[in-house]
Phi, psi and omega in degrees: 000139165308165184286094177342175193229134150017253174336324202272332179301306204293331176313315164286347187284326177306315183282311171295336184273006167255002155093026170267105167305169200275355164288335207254350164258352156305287204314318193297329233242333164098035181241142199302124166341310201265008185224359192298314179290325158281350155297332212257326199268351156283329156292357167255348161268338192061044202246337149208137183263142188294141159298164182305332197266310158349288216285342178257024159260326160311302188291340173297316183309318184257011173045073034032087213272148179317313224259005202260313203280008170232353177269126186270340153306128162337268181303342181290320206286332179278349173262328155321309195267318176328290207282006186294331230263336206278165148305186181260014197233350182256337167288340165303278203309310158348296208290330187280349196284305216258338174291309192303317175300342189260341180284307186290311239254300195294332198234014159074338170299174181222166161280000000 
């Protein structure tokens, strides 16, 4: 068998840190009561991939930005899920945090 896919890793990962079986997360996600837990557990074996309106009814379930379930770095996909979490006056401050690092990294200074 092949290398699992993105999508089906981050989902469970996703599902498990919201503290959801994966039936109870069918239900939350609007996929029909008798089939939720093996639809969420064949997306996740990667045995089949959700269409997008599936996968954002999921990402609503676990409060999850879409975009978190297709990045294969690690730390981008947790900075992903980090900022969906922030406000809009804590995400100004972020965006500016990280233009001053990258500004330091390009003129070689440090803070």
């Amino acid at each position: 068998m092949g290398r699992i896919s993105i999508v089906a890793k981050r989902l469970k990962e996703a599902r498990l840190l919201a503290g959801l079986s994966q039936k109870k997360l069918g239900i939350k996600a609007r996929i029909d009561e008798f089939s939720a837990g093996v639809r969420v557990n064949q997306y996740e074996k990667g045995a089949h991939m959700p269409n997008l309106l599936t996968l954002t009814h999921l990402a609503r379930a676990m409060k999850v930005p879409v975009p978190y379930f297709y990045c294969e770095d690690t730390e981008l996909a947790q900075l992903i899920g980090d900022f969906s979490t922030l406000d809009k006056v804590q995400r100004k401050r972020l965006l500016d945090f990280m233009s001053e690092l990258i500004e330091a990294q390009t003129t070689g200074t440090t803070r």
